[in-house]
N, C-alpha and C positions, 0 to 999 in steps of 0.2 A: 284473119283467123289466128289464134292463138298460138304457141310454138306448142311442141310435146312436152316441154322441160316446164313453161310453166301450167301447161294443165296437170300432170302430175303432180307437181310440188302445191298444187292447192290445196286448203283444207276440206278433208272430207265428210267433216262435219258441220259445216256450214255452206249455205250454196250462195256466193256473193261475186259478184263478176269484179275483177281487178283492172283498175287502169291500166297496169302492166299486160293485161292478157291482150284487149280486147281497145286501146286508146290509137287513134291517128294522131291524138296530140301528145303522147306518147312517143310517138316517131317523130314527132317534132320538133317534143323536148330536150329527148339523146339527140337531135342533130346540133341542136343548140348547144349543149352541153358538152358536146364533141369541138366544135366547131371555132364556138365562139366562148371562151372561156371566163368572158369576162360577163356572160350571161348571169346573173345573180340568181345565189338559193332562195332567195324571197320570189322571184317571178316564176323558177321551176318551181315551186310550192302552190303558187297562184296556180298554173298550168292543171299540176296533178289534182289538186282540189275544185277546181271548174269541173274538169272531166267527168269528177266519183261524182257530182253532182247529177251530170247528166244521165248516166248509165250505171249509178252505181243499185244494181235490183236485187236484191234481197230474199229468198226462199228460204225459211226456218223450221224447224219444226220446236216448239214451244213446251214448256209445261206451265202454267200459268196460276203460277200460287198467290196473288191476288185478289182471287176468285174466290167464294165461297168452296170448302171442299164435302164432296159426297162422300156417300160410303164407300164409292169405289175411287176413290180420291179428286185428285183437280184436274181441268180440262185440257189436254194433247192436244197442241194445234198444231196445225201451217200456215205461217205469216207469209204473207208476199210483201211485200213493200221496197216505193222507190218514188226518193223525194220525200213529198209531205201525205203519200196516197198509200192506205196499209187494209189488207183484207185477209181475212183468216178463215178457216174452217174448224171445226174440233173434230178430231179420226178417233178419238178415245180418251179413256181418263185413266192416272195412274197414281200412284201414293208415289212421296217426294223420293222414299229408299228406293224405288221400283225404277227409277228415272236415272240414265246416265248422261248427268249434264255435257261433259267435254264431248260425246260421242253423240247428243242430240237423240240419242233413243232410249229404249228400255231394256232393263238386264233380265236375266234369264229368270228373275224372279218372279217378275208379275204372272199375273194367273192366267193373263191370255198371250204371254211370250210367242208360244209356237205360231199362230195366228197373225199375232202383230208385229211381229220382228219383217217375215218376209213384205208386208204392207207397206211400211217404212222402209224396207230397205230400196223397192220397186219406186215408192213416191220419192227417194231420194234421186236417182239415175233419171227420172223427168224430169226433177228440177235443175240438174246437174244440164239437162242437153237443153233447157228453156234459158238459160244464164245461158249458154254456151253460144246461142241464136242470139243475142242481141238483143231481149225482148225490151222494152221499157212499160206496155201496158200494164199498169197492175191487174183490171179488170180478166182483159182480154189472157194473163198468164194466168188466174184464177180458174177462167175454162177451160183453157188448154190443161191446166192440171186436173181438173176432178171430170170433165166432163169427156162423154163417152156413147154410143149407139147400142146400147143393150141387145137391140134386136137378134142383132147374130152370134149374143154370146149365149152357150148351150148351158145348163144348167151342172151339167157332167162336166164338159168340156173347162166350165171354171173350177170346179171341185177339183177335177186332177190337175190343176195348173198348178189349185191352190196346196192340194200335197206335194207336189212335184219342190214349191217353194219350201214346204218344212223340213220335207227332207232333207234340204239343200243349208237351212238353218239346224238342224241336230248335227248334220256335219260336221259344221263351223262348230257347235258348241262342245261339242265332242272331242275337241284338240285337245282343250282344257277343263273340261267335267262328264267323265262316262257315266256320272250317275245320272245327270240332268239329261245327257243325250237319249239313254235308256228311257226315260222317262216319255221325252218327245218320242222317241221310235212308238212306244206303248199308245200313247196318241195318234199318232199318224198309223199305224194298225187297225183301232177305230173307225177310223176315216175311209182309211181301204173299205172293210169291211162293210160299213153302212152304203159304200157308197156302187159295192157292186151289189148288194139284198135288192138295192134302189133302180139299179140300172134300167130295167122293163118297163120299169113307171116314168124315170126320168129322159125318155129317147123323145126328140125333138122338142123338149121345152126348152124355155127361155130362161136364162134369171131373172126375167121380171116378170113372165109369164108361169110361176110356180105357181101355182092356186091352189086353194082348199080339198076341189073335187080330187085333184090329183093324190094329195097326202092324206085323201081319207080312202082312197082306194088300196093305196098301201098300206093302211095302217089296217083295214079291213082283211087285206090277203092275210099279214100275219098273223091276226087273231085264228081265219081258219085253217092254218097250218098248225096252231098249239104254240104260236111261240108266247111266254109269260111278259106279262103286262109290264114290268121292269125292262124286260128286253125291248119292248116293241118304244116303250117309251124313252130309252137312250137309244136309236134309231132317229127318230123324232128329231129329238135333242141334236142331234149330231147333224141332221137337216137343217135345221133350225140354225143352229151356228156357222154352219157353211152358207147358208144363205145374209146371215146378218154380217158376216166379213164380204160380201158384196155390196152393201148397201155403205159401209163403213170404205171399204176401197174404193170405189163408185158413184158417183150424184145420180141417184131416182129414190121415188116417193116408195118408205116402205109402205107396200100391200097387203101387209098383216095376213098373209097366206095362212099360221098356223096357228088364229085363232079359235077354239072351239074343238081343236084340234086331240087336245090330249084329255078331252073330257073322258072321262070314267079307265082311266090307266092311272090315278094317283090313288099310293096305298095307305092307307089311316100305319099308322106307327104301329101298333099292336096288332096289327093283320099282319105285318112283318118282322116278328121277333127276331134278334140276332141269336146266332147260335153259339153256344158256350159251353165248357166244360165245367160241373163243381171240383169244389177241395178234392174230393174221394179219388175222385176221376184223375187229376192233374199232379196227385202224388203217386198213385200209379206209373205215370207217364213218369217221372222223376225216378221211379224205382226198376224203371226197365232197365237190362242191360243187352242188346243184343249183341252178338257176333258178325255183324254188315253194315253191309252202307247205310241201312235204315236208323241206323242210332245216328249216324249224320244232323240227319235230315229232324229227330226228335230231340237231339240237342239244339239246333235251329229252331224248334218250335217254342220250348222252354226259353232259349233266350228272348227270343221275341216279346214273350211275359215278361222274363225277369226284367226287360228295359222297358218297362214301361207300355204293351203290346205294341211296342214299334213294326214299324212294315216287313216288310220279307228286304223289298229293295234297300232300305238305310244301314237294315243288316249286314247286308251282302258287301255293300261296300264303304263299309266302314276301315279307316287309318289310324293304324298303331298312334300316331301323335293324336287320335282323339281322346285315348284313354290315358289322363295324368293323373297322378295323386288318386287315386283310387277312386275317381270318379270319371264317369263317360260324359263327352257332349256331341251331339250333332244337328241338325234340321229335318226336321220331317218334310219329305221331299212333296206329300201330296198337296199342300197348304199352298204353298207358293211365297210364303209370308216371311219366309227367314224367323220361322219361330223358333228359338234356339231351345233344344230341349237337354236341362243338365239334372243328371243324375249318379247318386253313389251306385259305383257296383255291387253287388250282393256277391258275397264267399261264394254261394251256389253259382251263379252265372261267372265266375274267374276260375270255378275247376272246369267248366267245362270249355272256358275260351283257353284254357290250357293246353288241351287237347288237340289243337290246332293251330302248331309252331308255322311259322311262315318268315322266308327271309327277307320280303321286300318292305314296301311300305304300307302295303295293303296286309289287313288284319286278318284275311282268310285268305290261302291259298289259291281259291278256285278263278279261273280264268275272269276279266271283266268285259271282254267285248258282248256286244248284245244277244249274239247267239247263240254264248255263252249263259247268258245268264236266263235265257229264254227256255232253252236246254234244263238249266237246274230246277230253273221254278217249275216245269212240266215234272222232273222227276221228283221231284220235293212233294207236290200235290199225289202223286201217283202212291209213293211210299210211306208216306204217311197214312195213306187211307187205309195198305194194306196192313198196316200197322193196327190201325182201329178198330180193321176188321177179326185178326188172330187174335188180339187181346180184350176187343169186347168194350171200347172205350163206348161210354155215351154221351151221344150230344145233348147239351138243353136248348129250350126247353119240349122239341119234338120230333127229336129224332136228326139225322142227317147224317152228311160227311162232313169229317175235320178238313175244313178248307184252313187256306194263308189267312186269314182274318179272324179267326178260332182265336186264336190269342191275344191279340189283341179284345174281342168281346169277354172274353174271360177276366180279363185284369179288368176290366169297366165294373161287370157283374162284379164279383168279389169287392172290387172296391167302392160300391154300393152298398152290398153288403154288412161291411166293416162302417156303415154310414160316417166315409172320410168325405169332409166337404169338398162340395161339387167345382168348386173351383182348384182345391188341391191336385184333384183327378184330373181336370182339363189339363195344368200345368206339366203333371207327369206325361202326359199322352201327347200332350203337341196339340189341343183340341183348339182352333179360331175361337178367338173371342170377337161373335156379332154383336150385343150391343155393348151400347155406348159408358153405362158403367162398371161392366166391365174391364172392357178398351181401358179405361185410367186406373183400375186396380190395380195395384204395387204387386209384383211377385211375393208367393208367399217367404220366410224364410229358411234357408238351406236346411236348416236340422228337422223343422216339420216336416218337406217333401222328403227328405230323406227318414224320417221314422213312417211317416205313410207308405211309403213306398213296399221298405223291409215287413211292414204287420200285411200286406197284402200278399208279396211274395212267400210267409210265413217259414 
């Protein structure tokens, strides 16, 4: 068995058994070494090198840029290898930024972090205790790592295992980014959510026994309770992805359980207009001056425009060193993409970040923990409305509440409007660039985005 001192002192980004841990010739060589001094570094070299031969087994996890890449970039393995015998899996795919080489996993970037952080982190601790056994089969560690009895795992029963694991990853990421944490909390809420609507439907199935009849009986209940086709369909969704991190953490055959599934829940684009505010409307909004909190909450909303219709979240926690030389930069956090979005500030959005001196290194005052921020976004929605309400704001193009994304559709329409090309608008917005020509467009240059920018804010 190993001592404590060197399983500790191993790397924990690689899973590789050492001569030192795990060698009887090892103990052979220290005694030689000890013993007989005149024992030569060429024979203890022979020794150690025999040995890594024998047992030296190998558990990796890859990214494998070799490989043709996909949209969703190159293929995430797990190498087993020992000797001249090498077996791999692929758990996922990831872009080269999204991939932290020295740490063998993925940064909180990629779009399915919350997901495949705990995956990875779990297949690490089995390979860690399969090195630690002595294994030498490559085969035979190959199924010891992915294989598994599905029979008895519950369909629930892994859903909240699998929260229980993100939780435990927004923690960890939370040391060092309350905004990305926040994010994941926002996702794992989701997950809550769907996963107790589900609960009645999901008691004594299987993970590999989810079938069609099951998810069409749910998805039936909701329709006759009223809930909207959007809702019932991120439901769906969110099934759907908790199931697919089983099939990906797990070896069985997917069963395509949720095809046919979302048939008549998808909405043509013009069935679902975004809702927005015109010019008239949004100088209004600029010209209110309350006496309360609620001018807060409509300076937050204008900013949101003035940057670009940036989120509620990027707002919120936004740092003083982001705003230099009279321009702002940050990441829109929904993307996942590290799409850096730089923009001049407008006079109008710097009187009103005036407004709110703050001594730390955060650019607003208001608390950042999550329940914090859970707390503002509830009263931010709430006072805003009743703002729309006393003052008579209207929505386009049919009516509604000014919700958190009001302004952001607002800056899109207007800058439509002003027919600023459609790529400048992406730029401003933080918008993914899906295809491929795209993808290789040069940024526009700083004085263009920055004159589109100011003729939409007007």
């Amino acid at each position: 068995m190993p001592s404590k001192q060197a399983v500790e002192g191993s790397n924990p980004s690689a899973f590789t058994t050492k001569p030192t841990e795990f060698s009887g010739f090892f103990a052979f060589d220290d005694f030689c070494i000890s013993y007989f001094p005149t024992f030569t570094t060429t024979k203890r070299n022979f020794l150690r090198h025999f040995h890594e031969q024998i047992t030296n087994m190998k558990i990796e996890i890859k990214l494998i840029t070799s490989r043709k890449e996909s949209l969703e970039g190159f293929p995430l393995v797990v190498e087993i290898a020992h000797q001249n015998k090498r077996k791999s899996k692929t758990i996922a795919f990831s872009k080269v930024n999204h991939f932290i080489q020295d740490g063998k996993t993925i940064s909180s970037r990629h779009p399915d972090y919350d997901v495949l952080a705990p995956i990875i982190m779990e297949l690490k601790i089995r390979a860690r205790k399969l090195i630690l056994s002595g294994v030498t089969d490559v085969e035979k560690t190959y199924q010891d790592m992915f294989a598994m009895d599905f029979s008895q795992i519950g369909f629930l029963d892994y859903a909240n295992k699998l929260i229980a694991e993100m939780k435990s990853v927004a923690e960890n990421v939370g040391k060092y980014d309350l905004k990305a944490k926040n994010k994941l909390l926002g996702n794992i809420r989701c997950y809550d959510n769907v996963i107790a609507q589900f609960g009645n439907f999901g008691k004594n199935v299987s993970l590999q026994n989810l079938d069609y009849e099951i998810l069409m009986r749910f998805k039936n209940y909701n329709i006759s309770i009223g809930n909207s086709k959007p809702t019932i369909h991120l439901y769906l969704r969110t099934l759907r992805s908790i199931y697919n991190k089983g099939i990906l953490m797990h070896k069985f055959a997917d069963q395509k359980p949720f095809t046919g599934v979302f048939d008549g829940l998808k909405t043509r684009s013009y069935d679902s207009q975004k809702k927005y505010l015109d010019r008239e409307t949004l100088v209004k909004l600029e010209n209110l001056e309350l006496k309360n909190e609620k001018q807060k909450y409509v300076d937050l909303f204008l900013l949101q425009f003035y940057f670009g219709g940036c989120d509620l979240i990027d707002l919120y926690y936004l740092k003083k060193r982001q705003i230099r030389k009279g321009r702002i930069v940050f990441e829109r956090t929904k993307t996942n993409t590290g799409t850096r979005i730089d923009l001049k500030v407008h006079p109008k959005a710097s009187a009103l970040l005036a407004k709110y001196p703050n001594d730390g290194d955060w650019l607003f005052p208001w608390k950042k923990e999550n329940e914090s921020y859970i707390t503002f976004r509830r009263n931010y929605q709430r006072d805003i409305l009743l703002v729309q309400t006393k003052h008579e704001l209207e929505v386009l193009p049919d009516g509604g509440n000014i919700g958190i994304k009001v302004a952001r559709h607002t800056f899109a329409n207007l800058a439509k409007i002003l027919n600023i090309e459609t790529d400048v608008i992406r730029e401003l917005m933080g918008h993914e660039r899906d295809d491929v020509d795209n993808y290789y467009k040069d940024k526009y240059p700083e004085a263009i985005r920055d004159k589109a920018l100011f003729d939409i804010i007007g």
